[in-house]
N, C-alpha and C positions, 0 to 999 in steps of 0.2 A: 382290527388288525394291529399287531405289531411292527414296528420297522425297527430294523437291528442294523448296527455297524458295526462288524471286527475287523479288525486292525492289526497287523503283525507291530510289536513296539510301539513304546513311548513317546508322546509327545514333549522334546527336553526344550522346547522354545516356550516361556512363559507367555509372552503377550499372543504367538499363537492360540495357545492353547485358552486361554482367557475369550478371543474371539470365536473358540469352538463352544467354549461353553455356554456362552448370548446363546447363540442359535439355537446347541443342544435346547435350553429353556424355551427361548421361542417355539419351536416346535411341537415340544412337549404339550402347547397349547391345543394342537390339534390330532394329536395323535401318539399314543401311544408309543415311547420311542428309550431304545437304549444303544449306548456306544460300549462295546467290551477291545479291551486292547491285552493283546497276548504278549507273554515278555518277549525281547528279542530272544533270537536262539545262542546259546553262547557258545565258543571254539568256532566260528564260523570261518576262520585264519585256514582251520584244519578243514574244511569241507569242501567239496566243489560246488557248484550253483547249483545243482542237478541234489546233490543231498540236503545244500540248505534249502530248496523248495520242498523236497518231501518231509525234512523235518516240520518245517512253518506250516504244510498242507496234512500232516496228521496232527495239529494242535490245533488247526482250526475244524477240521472236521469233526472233531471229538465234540465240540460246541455246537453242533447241529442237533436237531431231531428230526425224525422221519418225517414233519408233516411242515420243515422250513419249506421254503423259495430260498433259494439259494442265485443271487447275483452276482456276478464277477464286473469287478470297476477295473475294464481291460481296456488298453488302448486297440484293442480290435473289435470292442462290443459296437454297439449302435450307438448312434450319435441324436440326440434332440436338442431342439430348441427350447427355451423356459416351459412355454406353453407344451408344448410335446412330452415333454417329463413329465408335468401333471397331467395329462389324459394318461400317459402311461401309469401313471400311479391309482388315478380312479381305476381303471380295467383293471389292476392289480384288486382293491377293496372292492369292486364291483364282484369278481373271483371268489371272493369270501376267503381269502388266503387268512390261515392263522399267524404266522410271524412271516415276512420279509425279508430278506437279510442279505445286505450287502457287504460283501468282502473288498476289503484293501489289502494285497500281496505286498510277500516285501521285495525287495528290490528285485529279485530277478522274475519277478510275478510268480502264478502257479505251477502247480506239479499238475500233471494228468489224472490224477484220482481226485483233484480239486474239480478242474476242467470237465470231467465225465459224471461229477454230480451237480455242476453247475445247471440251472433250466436257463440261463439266461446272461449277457454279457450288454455291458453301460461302458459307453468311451466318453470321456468328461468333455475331450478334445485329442484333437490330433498329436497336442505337442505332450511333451512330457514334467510331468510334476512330480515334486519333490512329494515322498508319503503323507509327509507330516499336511503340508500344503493340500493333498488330493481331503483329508479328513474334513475340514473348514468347506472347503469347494463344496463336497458333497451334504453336508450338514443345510448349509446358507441355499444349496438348490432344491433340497427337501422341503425346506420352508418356502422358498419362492414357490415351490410346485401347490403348496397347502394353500396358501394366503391368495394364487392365481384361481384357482378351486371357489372359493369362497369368494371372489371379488374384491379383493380388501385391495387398496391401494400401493401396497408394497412393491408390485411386479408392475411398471408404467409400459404399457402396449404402444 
C-alpha cells in the first residue's frame, strides 16, 4: 500500500518544513509514502469561500484515481488515540487498498464533490490547526502508527 498526503499550499516555515521532512524519511522506512502539495489558488481576494473550496476541490481531485481511499483530515472526522490510528491503518493494509490518501483542505476546508468522494474523515483533534502545522501532525502520527505496528519503542504505552 501507498499512503499519500495532498495538501492545498506551501510550506513557507523552514524549520517546519525540515521537521516534516525527518518524519517524511522516517516513514518511508515502512511504507511506501508520498506528500504532494498543490499551489495556493491565486485571486483568492476576488473569491468567496464557497469558490475558493471548489477551486482547491477540483485540483485535488484531479490527483485522484479511481482505485484511491480518499481521507478527509476534517475536524468532524473520527478521532483516535496513537494506538487506534494504527489498528486503523492495519485494517486499511489488511483491505489490500492500492494507495491511501489523505487530504489537507485549505483554510475554509472542502467543497461537496470533495466530501461526496471522500470514504472516510480523520479529526487530528478538537481544536484547530494552523495547515502547515496539521502536515507535520499527520506525517509524525503515521510513524507513531508504523513503529506502534511493529513494536519499536518510539510510541511509550
Amino acid at each position: 500500500m501507498t499512503i499519500k498526503i495532498i495538501a492545498i499550499g506551501k510550506t513557507d516555515n523552514k524549520q517546519l518544513q525540515q521537521l516534516i521532512t525527518e518524519y517524511e524519511n522516517r516513514l518511508k522506512h515502512y511504507v511506501r509514502f508520498e506528500l504532494e502539495v498543490l499551489p495556493d489558488i491565486k485571486n483568492v481576494k476576488n473569491l468567496s469561500e464557497n469558490q475558493q473550496k471548489e477551486k482547491e476541490g477540483e485540483l485535488l481531485l484531479k490527483k485522484l484515481s479511481s482505485t484511491d481511499t480518499l481521507v478527509l483530515l476534517d475536524e468532524n472526522g473520527l478521532q483516535y488515540d496513537s494506538v487506534g490510528f494504527s489498528n486503523y491503518l492495519q485494517k486499511k493494509m489488511n483491505a489490500g487498498l492500492k494507495r491511501l490518501v489523505f487530504a489537507i483542505g485549505g483554510p475554509y476546508g472542502f467543497c461537496n464533490a470533495v466530501h461526496q468522494k471522500a470514504q472516510g474523515k480523520v479529526s487530528l483533534s478538537k481544536m484547530t490547526f494552523s495547515h502547515q502545522m496539521v502536515r507535520l501532525f499527520v506525517v509524525e502520527q503515521l510513524y507513531r502508527g508504523f513503529t506502534i505496528l511493529r513494536n519499536e519503542p518510539y510510541h511509550h504505552r
